[in-house]
C-alpha positions as CSV (number, residue, x, y, z in Angstrom):
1,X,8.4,13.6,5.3
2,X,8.9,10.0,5.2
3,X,12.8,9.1,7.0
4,X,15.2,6.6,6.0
5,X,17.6,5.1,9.1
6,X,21.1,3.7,8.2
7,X,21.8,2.1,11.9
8,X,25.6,1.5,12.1
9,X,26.8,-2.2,12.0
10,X,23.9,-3.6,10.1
11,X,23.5,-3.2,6.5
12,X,20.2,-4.8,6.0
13,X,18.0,-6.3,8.8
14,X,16.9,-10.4,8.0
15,X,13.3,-10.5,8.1
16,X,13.3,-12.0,11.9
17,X,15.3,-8.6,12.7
18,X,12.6,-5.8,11.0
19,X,9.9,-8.0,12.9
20,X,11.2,-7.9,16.4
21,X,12.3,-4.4,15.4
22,X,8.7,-3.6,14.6
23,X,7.7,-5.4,17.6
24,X,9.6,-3.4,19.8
25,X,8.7,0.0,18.2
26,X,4.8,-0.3,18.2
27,X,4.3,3.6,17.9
28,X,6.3,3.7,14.7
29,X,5.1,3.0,11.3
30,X,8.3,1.3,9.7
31,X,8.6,0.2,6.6
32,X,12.3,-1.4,5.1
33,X,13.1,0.0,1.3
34,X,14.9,-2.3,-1.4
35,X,18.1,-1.2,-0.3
36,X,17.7,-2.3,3.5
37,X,17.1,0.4,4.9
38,X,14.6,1.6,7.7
39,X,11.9,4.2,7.0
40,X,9.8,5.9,9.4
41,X,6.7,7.7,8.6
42,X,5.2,10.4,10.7
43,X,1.5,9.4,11.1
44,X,-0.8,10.9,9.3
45,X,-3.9,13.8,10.4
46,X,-6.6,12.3,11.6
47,X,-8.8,13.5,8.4
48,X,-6.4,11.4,6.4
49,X,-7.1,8.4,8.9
50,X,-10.7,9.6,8.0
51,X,-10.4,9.3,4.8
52,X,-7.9,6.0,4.8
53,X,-11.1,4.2,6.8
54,X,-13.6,5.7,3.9
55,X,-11.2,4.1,1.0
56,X,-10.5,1.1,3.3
57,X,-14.4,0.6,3.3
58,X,-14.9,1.2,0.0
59,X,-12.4,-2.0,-1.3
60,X,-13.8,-4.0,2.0
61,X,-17.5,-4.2,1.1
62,X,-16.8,-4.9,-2.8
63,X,-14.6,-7.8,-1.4
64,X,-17.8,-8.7,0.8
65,X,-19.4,-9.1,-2.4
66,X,-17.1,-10.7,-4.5
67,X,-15.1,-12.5,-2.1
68,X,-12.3,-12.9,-5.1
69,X,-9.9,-12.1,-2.2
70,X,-8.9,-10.1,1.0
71,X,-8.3,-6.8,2.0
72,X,-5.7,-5.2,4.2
73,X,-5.4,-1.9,5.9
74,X,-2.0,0.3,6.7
75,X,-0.9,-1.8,9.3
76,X,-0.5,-5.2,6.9
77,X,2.7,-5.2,6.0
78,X,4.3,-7.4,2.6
79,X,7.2,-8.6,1.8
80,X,8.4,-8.0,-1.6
81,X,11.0,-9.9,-4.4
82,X,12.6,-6.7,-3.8
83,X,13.4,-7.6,-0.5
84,X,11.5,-4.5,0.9
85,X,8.5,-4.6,3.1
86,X,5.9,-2.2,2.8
87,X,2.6,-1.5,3.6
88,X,-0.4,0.3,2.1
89,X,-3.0,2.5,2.4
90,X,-5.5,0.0,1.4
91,X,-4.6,-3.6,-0.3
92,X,-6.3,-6.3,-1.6
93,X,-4.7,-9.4,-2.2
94,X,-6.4,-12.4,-4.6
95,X,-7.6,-15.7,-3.2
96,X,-5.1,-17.0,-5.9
97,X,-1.6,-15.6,-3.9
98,X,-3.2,-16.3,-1.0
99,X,-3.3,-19.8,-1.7
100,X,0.6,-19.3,-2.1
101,X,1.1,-18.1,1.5
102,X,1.7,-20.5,4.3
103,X,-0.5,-19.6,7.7
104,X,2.4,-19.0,9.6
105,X,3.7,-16.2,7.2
106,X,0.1,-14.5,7.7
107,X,1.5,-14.1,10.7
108,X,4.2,-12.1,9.7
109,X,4.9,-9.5,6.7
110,X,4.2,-12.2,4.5
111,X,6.5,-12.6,1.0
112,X,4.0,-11.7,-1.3
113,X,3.0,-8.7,-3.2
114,X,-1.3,-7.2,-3.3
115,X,-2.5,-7.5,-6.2
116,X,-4.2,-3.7,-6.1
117,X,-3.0,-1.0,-3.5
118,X,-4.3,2.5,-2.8
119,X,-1.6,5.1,-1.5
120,X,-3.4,8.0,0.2
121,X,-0.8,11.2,0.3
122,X,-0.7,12.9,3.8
123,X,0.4,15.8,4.6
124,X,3.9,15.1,4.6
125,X,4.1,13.2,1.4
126,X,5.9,14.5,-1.2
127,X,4.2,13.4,-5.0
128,X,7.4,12.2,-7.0
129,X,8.7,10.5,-3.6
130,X,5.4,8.7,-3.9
131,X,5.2,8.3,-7.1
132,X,8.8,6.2,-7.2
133,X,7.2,4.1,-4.7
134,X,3.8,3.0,-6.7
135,X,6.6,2.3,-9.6
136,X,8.4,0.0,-6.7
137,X,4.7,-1.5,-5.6
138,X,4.7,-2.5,-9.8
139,X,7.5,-3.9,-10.4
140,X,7.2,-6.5,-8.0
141,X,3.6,-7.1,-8.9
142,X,1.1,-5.1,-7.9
143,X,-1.4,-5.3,-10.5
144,X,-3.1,-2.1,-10.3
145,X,-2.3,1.1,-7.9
146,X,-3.9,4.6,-7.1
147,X,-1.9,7.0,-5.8
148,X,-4.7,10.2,-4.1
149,X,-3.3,13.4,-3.9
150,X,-5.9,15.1,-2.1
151,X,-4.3,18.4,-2.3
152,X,-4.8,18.4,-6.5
153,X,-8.1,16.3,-6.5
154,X,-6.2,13.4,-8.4
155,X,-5.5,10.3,-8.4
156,X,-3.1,9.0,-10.8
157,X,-3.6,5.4,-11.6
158,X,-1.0,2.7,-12.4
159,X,-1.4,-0.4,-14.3
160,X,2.1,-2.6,-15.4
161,X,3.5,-1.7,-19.0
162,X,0.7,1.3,-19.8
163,X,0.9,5.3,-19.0
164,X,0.4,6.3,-16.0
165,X,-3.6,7.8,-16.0
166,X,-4.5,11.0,-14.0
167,X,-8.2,11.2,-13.1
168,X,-10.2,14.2,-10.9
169,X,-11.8,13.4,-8.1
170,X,-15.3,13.6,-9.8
171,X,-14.3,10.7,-12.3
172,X,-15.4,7.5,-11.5
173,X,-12.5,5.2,-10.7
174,X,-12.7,1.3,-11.6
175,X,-11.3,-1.6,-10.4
176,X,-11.0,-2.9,-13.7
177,X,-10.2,-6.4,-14.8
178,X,-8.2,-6.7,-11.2
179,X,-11.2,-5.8,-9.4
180,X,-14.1,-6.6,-11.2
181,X,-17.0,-4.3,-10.6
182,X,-15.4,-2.2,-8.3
183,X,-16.5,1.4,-8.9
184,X,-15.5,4.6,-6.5
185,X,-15.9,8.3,-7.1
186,X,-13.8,9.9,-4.8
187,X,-15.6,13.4,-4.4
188,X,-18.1,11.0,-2.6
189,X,-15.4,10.7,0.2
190,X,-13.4,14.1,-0.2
């Protein structure tokens, strides 16, 4: 169960605020929604750490390959046009918006959206709470998204402006156009 914190006398925090806030609450995962607010997620069992390091892999050593970008783990953190500042499962982010970050925003939860993230449901995630978030990750630009739902053997793929796809766990998934070459089959991992 993911939580959200409305913390009196501050509607939104700046940027500079969630990062010192962040800062100051290393054993937290934090993210900050569209509407300001704080959310803290429980972590996860370690077999979906597990599994987050497999998927994680996966995305890193096509990248090592193709080297069409770079690839980020759950503690990377993005700043949205939404204003929100979230962070993935897995991401991989194109040499081209890279290019459109300065260094000392790497530094930070740079403004910029992935161009392909993975969300891995734990054990505590709820599928249309998750499900409303891959829409978020799309509308500010995430290219292509799989959302795992371990429990079902499922992933459920979004792409901008199509149906959202539902595949078992014994179909190969592919990176498509945004990820050229990039083949998984997750009963290889679960």
């Amino acid at each position: 169960m993911r939580l959200a914190i409305n913390i009196p006398q501050i509607d939104t925090f700046s940027d500079e605020e969630l990062y010192a806030f962040c800062r100051a609450n290393p054993e937290l995962r934090i993210e900050r929604n569209e509407k300001g607010q704080i959310v803290i997620m429980p972590p996860t069992g370690i077999e979906t750490s597990f599994r987050n390091s497999d998927l994680n892999f996966k995305v890193y050593a096509w990248n090592l390959t193709s080297r069409l970008g770079r690839v980020s783990d759950s503690n990377g953190g993005y700043t949205l046009s939404d204003s929100s500042m979230r962070a993935p499962d897995v991401a991989w982010i194109s040499n081209e918006r890279l290019a459109t970050i300065s260094s000392s925003d790497l530094k930070r939860f740079a403004h910029v959206c992935p161009d392909f993230v993975i969300e891995l449901m734990s054990e505590s995630d709820e599928l249309e709470d998750m499900e409303h978030k891959m829409e978020k990750w799309l509308a500010n630009g995430v290219r292509l998204g799989w959302l795992i739902d371990p429990k079902k053997k499922i992933t459920y793929i979004f792409i901008p402006g199509q149906d959202q796809e539902a595949k078992a766990f014994s179909e190969s998934l592919s990176g498509g156009d945004v990820l050229p070459g990039l083949e998984v089959k997750l009963s290889d991992i679960f």
